[in-house]
C-alpha positions in Angstrom: 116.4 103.5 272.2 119.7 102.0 272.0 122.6 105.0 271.2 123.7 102.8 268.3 120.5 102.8 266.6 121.1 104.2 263.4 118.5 106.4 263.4 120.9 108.5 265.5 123.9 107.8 264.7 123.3 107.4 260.6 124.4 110.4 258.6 120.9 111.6 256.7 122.6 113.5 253.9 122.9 112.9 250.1 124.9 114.6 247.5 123.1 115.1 244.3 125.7 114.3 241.3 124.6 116.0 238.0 127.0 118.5 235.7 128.4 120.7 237.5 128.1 119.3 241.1 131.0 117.8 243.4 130.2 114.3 244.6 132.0 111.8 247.4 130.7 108.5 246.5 131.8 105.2 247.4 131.7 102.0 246.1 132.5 98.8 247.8 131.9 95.3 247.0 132.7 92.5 249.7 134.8 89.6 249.8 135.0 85.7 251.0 133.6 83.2 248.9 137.4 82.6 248.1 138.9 82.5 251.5 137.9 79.0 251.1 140.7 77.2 252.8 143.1 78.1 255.8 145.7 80.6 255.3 148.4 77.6 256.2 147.4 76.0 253.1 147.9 79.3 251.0 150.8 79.8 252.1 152.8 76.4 250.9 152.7 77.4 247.1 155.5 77.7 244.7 155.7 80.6 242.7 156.6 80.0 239.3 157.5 83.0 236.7 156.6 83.1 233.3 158.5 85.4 231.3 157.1 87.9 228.9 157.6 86.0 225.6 154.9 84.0 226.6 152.1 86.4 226.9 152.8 89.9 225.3 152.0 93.1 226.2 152.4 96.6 225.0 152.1 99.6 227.4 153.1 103.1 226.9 153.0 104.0 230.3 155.2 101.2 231.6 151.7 100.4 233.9 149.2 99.2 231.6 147.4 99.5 228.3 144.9 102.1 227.1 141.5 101.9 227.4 139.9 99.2 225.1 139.3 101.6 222.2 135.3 100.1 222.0 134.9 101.9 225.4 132.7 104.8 225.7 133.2 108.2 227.4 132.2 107.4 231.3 129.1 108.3 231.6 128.3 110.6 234.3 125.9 109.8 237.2 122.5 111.0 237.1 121.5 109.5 240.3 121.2 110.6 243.9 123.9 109.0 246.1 123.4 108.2 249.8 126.9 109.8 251.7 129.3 107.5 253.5 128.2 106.9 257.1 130.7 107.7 259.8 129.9 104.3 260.9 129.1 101.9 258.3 127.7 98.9 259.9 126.4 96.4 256.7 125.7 92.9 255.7 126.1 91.0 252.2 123.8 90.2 249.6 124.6 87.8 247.0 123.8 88.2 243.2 121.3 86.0 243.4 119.8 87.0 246.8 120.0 90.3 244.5 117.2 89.4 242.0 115.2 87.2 245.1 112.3 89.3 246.4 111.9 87.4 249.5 115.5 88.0 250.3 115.4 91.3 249.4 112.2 92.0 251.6 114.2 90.2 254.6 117.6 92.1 254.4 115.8 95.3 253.5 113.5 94.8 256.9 116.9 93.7 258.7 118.5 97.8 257.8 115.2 99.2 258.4 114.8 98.3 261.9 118.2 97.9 263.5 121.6 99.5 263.9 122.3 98.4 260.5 122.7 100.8 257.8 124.7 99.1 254.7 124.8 96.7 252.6 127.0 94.8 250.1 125.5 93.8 247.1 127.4 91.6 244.4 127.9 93.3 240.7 130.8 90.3 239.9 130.4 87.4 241.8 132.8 84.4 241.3 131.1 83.4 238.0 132.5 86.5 235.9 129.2 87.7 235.1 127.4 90.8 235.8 124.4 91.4 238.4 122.7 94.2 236.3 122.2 94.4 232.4 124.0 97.2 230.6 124.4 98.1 227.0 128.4 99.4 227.7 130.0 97.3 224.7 132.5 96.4 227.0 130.7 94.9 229.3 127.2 94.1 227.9 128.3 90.4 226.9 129.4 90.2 230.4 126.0 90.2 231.8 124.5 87.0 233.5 121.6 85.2 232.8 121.4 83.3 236.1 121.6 85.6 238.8 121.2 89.3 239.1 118.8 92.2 238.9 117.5 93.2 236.1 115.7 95.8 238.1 119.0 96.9 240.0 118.9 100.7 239.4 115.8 100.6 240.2 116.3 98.8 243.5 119.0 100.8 244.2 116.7 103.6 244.2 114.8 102.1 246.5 117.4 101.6 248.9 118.6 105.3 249.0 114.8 106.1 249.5 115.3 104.4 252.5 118.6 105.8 253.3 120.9 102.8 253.2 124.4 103.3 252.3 125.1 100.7 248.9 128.6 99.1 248.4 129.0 96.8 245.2 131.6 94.0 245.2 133.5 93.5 242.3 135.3 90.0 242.4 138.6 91.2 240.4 141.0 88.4 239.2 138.8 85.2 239.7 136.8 85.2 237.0 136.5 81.9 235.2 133.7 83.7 232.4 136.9 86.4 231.2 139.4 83.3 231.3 137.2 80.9 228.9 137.1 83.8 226.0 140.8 85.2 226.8 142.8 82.0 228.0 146.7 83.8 226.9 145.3 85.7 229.9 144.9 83.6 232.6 147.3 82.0 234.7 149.1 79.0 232.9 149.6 75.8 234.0 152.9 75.0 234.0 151.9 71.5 231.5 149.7 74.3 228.9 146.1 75.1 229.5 144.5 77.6 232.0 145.5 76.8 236.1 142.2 75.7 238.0 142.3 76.3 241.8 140.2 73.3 244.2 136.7 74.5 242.8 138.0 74.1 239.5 138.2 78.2 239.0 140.7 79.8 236.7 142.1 83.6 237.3 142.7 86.2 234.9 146.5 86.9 235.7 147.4 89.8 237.7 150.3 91.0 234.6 147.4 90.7 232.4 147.1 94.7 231.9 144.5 94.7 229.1 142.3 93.2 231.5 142.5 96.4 234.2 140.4 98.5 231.8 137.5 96.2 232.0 137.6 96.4 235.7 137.9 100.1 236.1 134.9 100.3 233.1 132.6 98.0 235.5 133.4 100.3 238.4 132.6 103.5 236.2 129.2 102.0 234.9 128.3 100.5 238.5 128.5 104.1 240.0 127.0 105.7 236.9 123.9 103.5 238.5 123.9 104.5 241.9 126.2 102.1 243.7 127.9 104.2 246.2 130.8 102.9 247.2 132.8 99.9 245.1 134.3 97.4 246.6 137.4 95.3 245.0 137.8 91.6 246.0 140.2 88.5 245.1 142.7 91.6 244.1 145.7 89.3 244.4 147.3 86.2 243.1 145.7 82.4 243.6 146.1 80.6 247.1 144.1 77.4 247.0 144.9 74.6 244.6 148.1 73.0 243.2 150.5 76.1 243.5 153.7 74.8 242.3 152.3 73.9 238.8 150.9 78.3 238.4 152.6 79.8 236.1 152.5 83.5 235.9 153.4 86.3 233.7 156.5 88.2 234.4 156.9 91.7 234.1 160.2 93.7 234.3 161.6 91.4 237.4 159.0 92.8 239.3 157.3 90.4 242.1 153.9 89.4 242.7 153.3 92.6 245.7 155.3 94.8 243.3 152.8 93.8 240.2 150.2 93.8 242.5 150.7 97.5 243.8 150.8 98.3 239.8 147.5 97.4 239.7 146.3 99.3 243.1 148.2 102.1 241.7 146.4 102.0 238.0 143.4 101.5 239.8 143.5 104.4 241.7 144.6 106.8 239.1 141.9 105.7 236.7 139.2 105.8 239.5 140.1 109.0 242.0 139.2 111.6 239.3 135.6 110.6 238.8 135.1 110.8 242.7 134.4 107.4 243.8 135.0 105.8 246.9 136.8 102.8 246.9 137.5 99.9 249.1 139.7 96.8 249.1 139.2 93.1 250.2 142.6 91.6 252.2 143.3 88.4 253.7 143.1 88.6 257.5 146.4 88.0 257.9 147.9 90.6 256.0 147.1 92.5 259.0 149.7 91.0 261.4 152.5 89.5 258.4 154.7 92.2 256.1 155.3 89.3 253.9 153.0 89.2 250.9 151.3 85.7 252.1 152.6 84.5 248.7 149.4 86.3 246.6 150.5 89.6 246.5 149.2 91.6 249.7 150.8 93.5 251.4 148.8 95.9 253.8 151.5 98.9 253.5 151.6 98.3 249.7 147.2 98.9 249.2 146.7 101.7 251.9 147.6 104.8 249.3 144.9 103.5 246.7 141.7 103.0 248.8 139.7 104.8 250.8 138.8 102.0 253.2 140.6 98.5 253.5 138.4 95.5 254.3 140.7 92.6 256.4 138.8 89.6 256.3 139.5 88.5 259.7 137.5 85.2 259.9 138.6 83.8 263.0 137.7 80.3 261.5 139.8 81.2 258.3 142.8 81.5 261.0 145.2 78.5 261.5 145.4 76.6 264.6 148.4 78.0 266.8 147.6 81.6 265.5 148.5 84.1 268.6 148.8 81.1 270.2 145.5 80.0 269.9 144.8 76.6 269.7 141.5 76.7 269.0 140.5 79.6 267.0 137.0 79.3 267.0 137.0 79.5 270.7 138.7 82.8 270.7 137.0 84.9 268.3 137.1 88.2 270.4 140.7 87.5 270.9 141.3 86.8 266.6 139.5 90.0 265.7 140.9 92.3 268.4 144.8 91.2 268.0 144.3 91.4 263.9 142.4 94.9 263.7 144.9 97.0 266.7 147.5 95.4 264.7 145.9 97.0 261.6 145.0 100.4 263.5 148.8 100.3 264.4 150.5 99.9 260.6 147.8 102.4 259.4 148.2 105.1 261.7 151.9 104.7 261.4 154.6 107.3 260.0 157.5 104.4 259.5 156.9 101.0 258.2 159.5 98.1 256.9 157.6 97.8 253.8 159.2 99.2 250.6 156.2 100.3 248.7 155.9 102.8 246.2 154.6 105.8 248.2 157.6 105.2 251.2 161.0 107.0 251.2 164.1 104.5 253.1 165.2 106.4 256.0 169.1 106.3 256.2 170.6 103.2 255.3 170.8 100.6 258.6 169.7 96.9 258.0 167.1 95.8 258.1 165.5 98.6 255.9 163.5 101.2 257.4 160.6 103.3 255.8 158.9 106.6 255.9 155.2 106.3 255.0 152.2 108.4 255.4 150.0 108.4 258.3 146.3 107.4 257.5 143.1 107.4 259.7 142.4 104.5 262.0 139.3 105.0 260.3 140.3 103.7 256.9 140.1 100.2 258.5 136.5 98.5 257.9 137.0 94.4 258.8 134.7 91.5 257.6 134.0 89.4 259.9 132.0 86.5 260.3 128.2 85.0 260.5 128.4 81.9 258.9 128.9 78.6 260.3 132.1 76.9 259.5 133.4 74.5 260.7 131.3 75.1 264.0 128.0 76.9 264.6 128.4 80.8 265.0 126.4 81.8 268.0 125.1 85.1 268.9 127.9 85.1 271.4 131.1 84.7 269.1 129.5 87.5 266.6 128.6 89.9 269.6 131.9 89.1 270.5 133.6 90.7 267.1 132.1 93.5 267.5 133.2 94.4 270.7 136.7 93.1 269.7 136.1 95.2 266.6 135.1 98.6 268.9 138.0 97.7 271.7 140.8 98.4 268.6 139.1 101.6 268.6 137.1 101.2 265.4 133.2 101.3 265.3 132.5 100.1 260.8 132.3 96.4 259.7 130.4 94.5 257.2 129.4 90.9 258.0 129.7 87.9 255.6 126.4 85.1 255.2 127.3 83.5 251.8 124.0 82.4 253.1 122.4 85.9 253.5 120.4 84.3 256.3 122.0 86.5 259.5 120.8 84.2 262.3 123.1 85.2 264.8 123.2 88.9 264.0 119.9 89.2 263.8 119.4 88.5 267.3 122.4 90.4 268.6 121.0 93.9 266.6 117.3 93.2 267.3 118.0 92.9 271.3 119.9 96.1 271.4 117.0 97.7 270.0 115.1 96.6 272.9 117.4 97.6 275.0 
């Protein structure tokens, strides 16, 4: 049997949360659908500031507001949780795939008999709604009536029966549904009414502080269920549509990475004590710019809140001339391994030229330099890719992530099928387990 069959490699234990017993969960939910269009083009936006007379908020804290005072105590897990694999290795499900048994039955077969041992399933998907029901007032009209699992618990159950690690995705700041019944707290458009990106989708403002409760009170009530790890995506500010007519809230001068790392930093404090693991969705390219890619990320400025950082590093999401790369389709080894050594690099690292919130300047020479705490190569977990766009992905280019993937010295990624099909994976795991 192949040594990367996770039958050998998987970790078998579980950690039993009930009163009284210490838990390490995670919870993780995945990331593209948004990624839509090439970085080039989400990068030629204006950036217009709205000040704070327009929408108005008041904070104690100078962060954000208290919790919605309909929300209920957290409620405290119940369930068995499957413990972090040293190697997570997963695939995405969809909400709908969610609540599909023949998809179900196929992914579920795919973890069972290959080196596969996670998977991503959709609580929030680009809609706004909800994949599971709940009666949490704060979320409960929330729910959708499209896609989902009304069984979710239960087939989360199910899962960990079979030993497979569970990450739910949480898409954060898209979310047309929360925009339609709260429009003061989306971002504007700079004529009046709610900014639409190119799929006609409206984002819940990043300076829009009430709305951070409702995320962390989905997170809560997702690992109150038995997700195990949660995963944040579309944690940043628009990228695809007509930028220079956005029109954003304004908070204390402070830019879009500097609101942005509010939010990390809220996130985290609200999150940490309940023992969650967390993860985070970036654009690829956060990996190899310091800039902030013009919607907020900064790879420096998300490392102290998460446990794991999830760089989509597409290589067809990549712009032509990248590393010199005409064609980046035709170099996917070469896409991955530059973008996730360059990520090993700025994680591992004690300085930094990024002026976040958890660095100290070091003496006063220009340009600025930056003490910043060293984390694990390990905290790096990429997407990458197995869907077809704009060419066919062969077996070839995704066998050829991963190996660009373990060459930066990392051995976790999750693979993205909006599809949840897997043809090309599918025959690069099932041949190493003939191997």
């Amino acid at each position: 049997m192949n040594e990367r069959n996770p039958r050998r490699v998987r970790r078998q234990h579980r950690v039993l949360v009930a009163s009284g017993v210490s838990v390490l969960l995670l919870f993780t939910g995945l990331l593209i659908s948004g990624w839509g269009a090439h970085i080039a083009q989400a990068l030629s936006g204006a950036f217009t500031l709205r000040g704070p007379s327009a929408v108005s908020f008041s904070r104690d804290d100078g962060m954000a507001t208290s919790a919605p005072a309909s929300a209920p105590e957290p409620v405290k897990p119940d369930v068995a949780h499957v413990q972090t694999p040293e190697a997570v290795k997963a695939v995405y499900m969809s909400q709908c795939a969610a609540g599909t048994p023949s998809f179900r039955e196929s992914l579920v077969a795919l973890l069972e008999t290959t080196e596969l041992n996670s998977i991503v399933i959709d609580i929030r998907d680009y809609t706004g709604k909800i994949a599971f029901p709940t009666e949490n007032p704060v979320l409960k009209d929330m729910v959708s009536d499209d896609c989902g699992a009304r069984d979710m618990k239960d087939f989360l159950k199910l899962l960990h029966d079979k030993n497979i690690y569970v990450i739910g995705r949480v898409t954060v700041f898209q979310n047309p549904y929360y925009t339609k019944l709260h429009p003061d707290q989306a971002v504007q458009h700079k004529i009046g009414g709610v900014w639409k990106d190119r799929k006609g989708l409206a984002f819940v403002d990043v300076g829009a502080t009430q709305y951070w409760d409702t995320v962390v009170e989905l997170a809560k009530e997702s690992y109150a269920i038995g997700f195990d790890e949660i995963n944040f995506d579309y944690i940043r500010y628009p990228s695809d549509g007509d930028m220079a007519a956005a029109v954003y809230i304004k908070r204390d001068g402070k830019t879009k990475q500097e609101m942005l790392e509010d939010f990390f930093k809220y996130l985290h404090e609200k999150l940490e004590p309940t023992g969650m693991v967390t993860s985070a969705d970036l654009f690829g390219m956060t990996t190899t710019n310091t800039d902030d890619l013009n919607i907020g990320q900064v790879l420096e400025r998300a490392l102290p809140y998460f446990d794991h950082i999830a760089p989509m590093v597409y290589p067809s999401h990549y712009p032509s001339g990248f590393h010199n790369y005409k064609d980046v389709n035709a170099n996917s080894y070469g896409i991955v391994h530059f973008s996730m050594s360059e990520a090993v690099r700025r994680t591992i690292a004690t300085t930094t030229t990024v002026n976040g919130y958890a660095h100290t300047r070091i003496g006063t020479s220009t340009p600025a330099l930056y003490s910043k705490p060293s984390y694990p190569a390990s905290k790096m977990r990429p997407w990458l890719q197995d869907f077809d766009y704009p060419v066919e992905y062969t077996p070839s280019m995704v066998r050829e992530q991963i190996k660009a993937n373990e060459d930066a010295g990392l051995n976790s990624y999750m693979f993205w099928d909006p599809g949840n099909k897997y043809s090309s994976l599918r025959q690069v795991v099932e041949s190493e387990q003939t191997q």
